[in-house]
N, C-alpha and C positions, 0 to 999 in steps of 0.2 A: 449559528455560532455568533457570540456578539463578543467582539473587540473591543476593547478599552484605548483612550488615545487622550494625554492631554497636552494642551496649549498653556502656556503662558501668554497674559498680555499685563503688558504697564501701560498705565494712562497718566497723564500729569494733570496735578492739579493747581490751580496758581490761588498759593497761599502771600495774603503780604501782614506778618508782625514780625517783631524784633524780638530775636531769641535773646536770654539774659545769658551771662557767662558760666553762670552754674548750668543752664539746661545744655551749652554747649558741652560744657567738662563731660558732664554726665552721658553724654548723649554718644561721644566720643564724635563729634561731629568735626568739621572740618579736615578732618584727617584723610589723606589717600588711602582706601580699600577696594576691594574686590568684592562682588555677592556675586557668588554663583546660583543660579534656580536649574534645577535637574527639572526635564520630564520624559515621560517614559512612554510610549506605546507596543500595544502588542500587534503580532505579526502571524497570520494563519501561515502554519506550516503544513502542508500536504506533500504522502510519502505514499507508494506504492509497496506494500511487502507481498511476496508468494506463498500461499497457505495451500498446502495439499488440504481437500476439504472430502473426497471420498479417491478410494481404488477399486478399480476394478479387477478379476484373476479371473483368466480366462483360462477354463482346462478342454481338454479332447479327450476322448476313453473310445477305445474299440472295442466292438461288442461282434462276436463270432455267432451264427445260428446256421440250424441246417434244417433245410426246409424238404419235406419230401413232395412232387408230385410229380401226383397220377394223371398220364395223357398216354396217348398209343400215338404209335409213334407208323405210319402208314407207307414208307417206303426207306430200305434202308441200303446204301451204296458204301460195297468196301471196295478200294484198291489194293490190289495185290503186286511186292514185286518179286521178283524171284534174287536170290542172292547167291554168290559163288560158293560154294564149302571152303571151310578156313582148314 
């Protein structure tokens, strides 16, 4: 990034002739003024903004299956209780 910036300078120069009264009239010379000189530089502005850049959708699905097997099954224990008649 390149910036732009300027400076003013005055330098004085030592002039010695005699101004004629026309160059003054014309010149508008002697008179109290003002000059303004403007200068301008520029100025890096850095900003942070927040950009969604992807999403993610996360899904779940149940999936039911019945599977059958075949084993033998080599000893089998029932308990038994007895109950009152109602």
């Amino acid at each position: 990034m390149e910036l732009l910036h300027e400076e003013t300078h005055l330098r004085r120069r030592p002039v010695d002739r005699r101004l004629s009264d026309e160059e003054v009239e014309q010149g508008g010379l002697l008179q109290e003024r003002v000059i303004e000189i403007t200068e301008i530089g520029e100025e890096a502005v850095v900003t942070k903004e927040a950009f969604v850049r992807e999403e993610l959708v996360v899904t779940k699905s149940l999936h039911r299956r019945v599977a059958r097997i075949d084993e033998t099954v080599r000893r089998t224990q029932v308990e038994t209780e007895r109950l009152p008649p109602e």
